[in-house]
C-alpha positions as CSV (number, residue, x, y, z in Angstrom):
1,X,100.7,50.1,90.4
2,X,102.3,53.3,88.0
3,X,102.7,56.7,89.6
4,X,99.9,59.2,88.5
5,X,100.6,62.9,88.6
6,X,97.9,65.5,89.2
7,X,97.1,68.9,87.4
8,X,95.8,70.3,90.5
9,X,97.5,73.7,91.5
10,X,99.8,73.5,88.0
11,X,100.1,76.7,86.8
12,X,99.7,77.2,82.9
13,X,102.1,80.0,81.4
14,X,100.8,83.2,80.1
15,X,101.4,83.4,76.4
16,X,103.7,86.3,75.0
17,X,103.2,89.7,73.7
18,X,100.0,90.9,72.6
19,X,98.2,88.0,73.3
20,X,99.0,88.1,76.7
21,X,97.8,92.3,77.2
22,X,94.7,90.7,75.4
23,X,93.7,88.4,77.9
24,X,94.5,90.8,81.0
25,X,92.5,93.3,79.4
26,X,90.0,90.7,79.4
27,X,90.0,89.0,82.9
28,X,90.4,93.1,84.2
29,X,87.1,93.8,82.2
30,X,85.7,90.8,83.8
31,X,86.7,91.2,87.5
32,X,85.8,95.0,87.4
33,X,81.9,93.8,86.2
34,X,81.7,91.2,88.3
35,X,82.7,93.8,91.9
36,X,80.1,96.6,90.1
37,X,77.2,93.3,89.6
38,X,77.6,92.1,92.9
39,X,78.7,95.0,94.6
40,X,75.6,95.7,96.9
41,X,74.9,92.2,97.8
42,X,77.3,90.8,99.0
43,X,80.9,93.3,100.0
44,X,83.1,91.2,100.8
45,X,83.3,89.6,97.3
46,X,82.9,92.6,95.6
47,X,85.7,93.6,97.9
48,X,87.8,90.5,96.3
49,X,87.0,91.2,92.6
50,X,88.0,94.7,92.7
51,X,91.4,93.7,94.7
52,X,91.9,91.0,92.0
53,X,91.3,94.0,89.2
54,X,93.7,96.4,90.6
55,X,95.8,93.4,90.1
56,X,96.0,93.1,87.0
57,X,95.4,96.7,86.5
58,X,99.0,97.0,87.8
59,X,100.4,94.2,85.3
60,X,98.6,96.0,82.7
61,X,100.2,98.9,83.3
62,X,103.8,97.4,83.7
63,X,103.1,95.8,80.1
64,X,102.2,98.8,78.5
């Protein structure tokens, strides 16, 4: 029997540069409607998206 490895949990790297402020602008664009959509119905995942927004809110900022 051959060993298999598994993709599960592998972490893809972040590509460089402007590409990269691109896509956290994007997924911080994205968290931030998701907390406003869902805000009133159920907290404590609103509460999550906006934690993972500040997030990358921070990075953002770091980047720039």
């Amino acid at each position: 029997m051959e060993k298999q490895y598994c993709k599960v949990g592998t972490v893809t790297p972040m590509t460089t540069g402007r590409q990269a402020i691109a896509l956290l602008e994007y997924q911080y664009q994205s968290f931030v409607e998701k907390a406003s959509n869902i805000k009133y119905s159920d907290t404590k995942l609103g509460e999550f998206f906006e934690q993972k927004a500040k997030k990358i809110k921070k990075t953002l900022e770091e980047l720039v």
